[in-house]
Each structure stands twice: as C-alpha cells, then as structure tokens.
N, C-alpha and C positions, 0 to 999 in steps of 0.2 A: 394759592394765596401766600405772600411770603410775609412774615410781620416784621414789622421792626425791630431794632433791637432794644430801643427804649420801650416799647408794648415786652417784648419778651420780658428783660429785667424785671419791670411792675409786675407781671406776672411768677417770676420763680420769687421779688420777694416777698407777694402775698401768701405762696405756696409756704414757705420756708416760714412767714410769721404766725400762717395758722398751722403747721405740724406744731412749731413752740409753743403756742398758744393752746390748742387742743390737747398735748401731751404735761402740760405744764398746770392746765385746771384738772385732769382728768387724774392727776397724782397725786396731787394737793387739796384743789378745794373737793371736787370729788370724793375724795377719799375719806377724808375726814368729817364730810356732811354725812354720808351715809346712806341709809333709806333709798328713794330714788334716781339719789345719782351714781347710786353703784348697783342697782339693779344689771344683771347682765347684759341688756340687748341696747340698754343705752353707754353703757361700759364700751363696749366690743364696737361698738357704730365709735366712738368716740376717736377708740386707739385704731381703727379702718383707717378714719379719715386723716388722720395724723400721718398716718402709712402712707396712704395716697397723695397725701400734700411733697410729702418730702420726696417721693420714687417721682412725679412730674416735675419739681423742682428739679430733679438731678438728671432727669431726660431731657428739659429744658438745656441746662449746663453741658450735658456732653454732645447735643447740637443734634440728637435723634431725631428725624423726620417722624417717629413715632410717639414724640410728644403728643401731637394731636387725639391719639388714642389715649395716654395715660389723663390726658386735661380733660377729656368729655368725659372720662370715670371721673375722673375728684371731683368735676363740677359736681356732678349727680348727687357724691356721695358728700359732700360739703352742702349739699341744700339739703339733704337729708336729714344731716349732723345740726343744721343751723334752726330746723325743724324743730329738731327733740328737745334740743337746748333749751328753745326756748319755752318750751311744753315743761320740759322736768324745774324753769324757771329759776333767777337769782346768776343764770351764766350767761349775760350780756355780751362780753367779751369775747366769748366764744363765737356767740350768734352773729356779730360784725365780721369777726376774722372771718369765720366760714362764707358769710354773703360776698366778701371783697374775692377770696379767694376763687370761688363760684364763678362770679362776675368776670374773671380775668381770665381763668379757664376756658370759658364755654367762648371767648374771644379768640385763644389760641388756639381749640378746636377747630375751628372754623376753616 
C-alpha cells in the first residue's frame, strides 16, 4: 500500500508534535508536579514515547520503507503513553497529541 504524501506529512507532523509535546510536559509540568508524575514507569513510558515519535518522524523524512515498523511501535507505545496520561490526570495535552499521533501511525502501518 503506498500513502500519500499529504497522509505521510500529517503523520510525521503529529509524530514531531507529540515528541514536543510529551518531552516538553514530561520536563516541565511533570517535573515540577512531582508525586505521580515523576514516578518512574510513567517518567520512562513518557520519554519512550517522545523517543519513538521523533525516530518514525525521521524514518518517515528519510523515505524508509521501514517506517511501517517504527509507526506500529509508536502507535502502541503512544496509546500506551495516552493511557497513563490520562490515569496520572491534569495532562490533557499530552492524551490528544498521543491519540492523534496513534491514529496516524497505525494509518501508515498499514
């Protein structure tokens, strides 16, 4: 299946908005909340997913047919991320970029 390149783009720039997004609360508001949102295994899930958004964004970009593998990991690991979010609660922001991101991946999986 080949996608478009206007499907691709929305997809590397949901990838690229939720790395900023998830690396940018997980510094900030995380950090300075404390308690449960620096516990480690929602820490570590946080900065994954951040990880994984950006490494599919950039296999997107350099036109790897092995995007499809890096995108069905970040889906997972972005519904994962978008899970705990909104369990550890107050990271809205997070839980939308992760779902969009999700949603556009398991697309270019495909």
């Amino acid at each position: 299946m080949h996608h478009t390149d206007a499907a691709m783009q929305a997809c590397i720039d949901n990838c690229l908005k939720c790395y900023s997004v998830c690396t940018g609360i997980a510094m900030n508001h995380c950090l300075e909340a404390g308690g449960k949102h620096t516990e480690p295994a929602h820490f570590k899930l946080m900065m994954a997913c951040a990880e994984m958004c950006r490494t599919s964004a950039h296999f997107m970009l350099i036109g790897t047919p092995h995007h499809k593998h890096t995108c069905r990991e970040c889906a997972e690991i972005c519904r994962e991320c978008a899970e705990d979010c909104e369990h550890v609660g107050d990271m809205d922001e997070c839980v939308r970029a992760c779902r969009a991101c999700a949603e556009s991946c398991e697309k270019m999986a495909a």
